[in-house]
C-alpha positions, 0 to 999 in steps of 0.5 A: 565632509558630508556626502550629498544625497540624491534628490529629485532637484539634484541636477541631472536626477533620473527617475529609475523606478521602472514600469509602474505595477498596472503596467507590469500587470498588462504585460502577459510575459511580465512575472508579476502577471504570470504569478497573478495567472498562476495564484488564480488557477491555483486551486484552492483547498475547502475550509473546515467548515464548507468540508463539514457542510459538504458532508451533511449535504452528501449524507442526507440526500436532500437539501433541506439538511442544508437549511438553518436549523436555529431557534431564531429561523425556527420561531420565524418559520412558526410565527409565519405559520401562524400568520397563514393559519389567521389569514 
């Protein structure tokens, strides 16, 4: 004989699922509130990146060192240039 399974049109089916995951997250006394609480007060550690343009920033006392310093930003930055000068 093989076993029956449960399923939802078995006689007497209860639905145990618990609290759903909205419910659990309004309940400030719930764990998964509290480790939503504790991951946002976590503090987080800078990447590579930010720490390098933190570095520059420091470094060379203006903010102008933050700007982009690309061929592309250059050409736009002349291109404008020249407009000015035409007008």
């Amino acid at each position: 004989m093989s076993r029956l399974k449960k399923s939802r049109k078995a006689k007497g089916f209860i639905d145990d699922s618990g609290p759903s995951r909205k419910e659990r997250l309004a309940d400030p006394e719930s764990y998964d509130s509290r480790r939503r609480k504790s991951q946002e007060k976590k503090k987080k550690k800078p990447s590579v990146y930010e720490k390098l343009r933190q570095q520059e920033i420091n470094t060379s006392g203006n903010e102008t060192a933050a700007e982009r310093k690309t061929r592309l930003a250059e050409k736009i930055k002349k291109l404008n240039q020249d407009k000015k000068e035409q007008d």
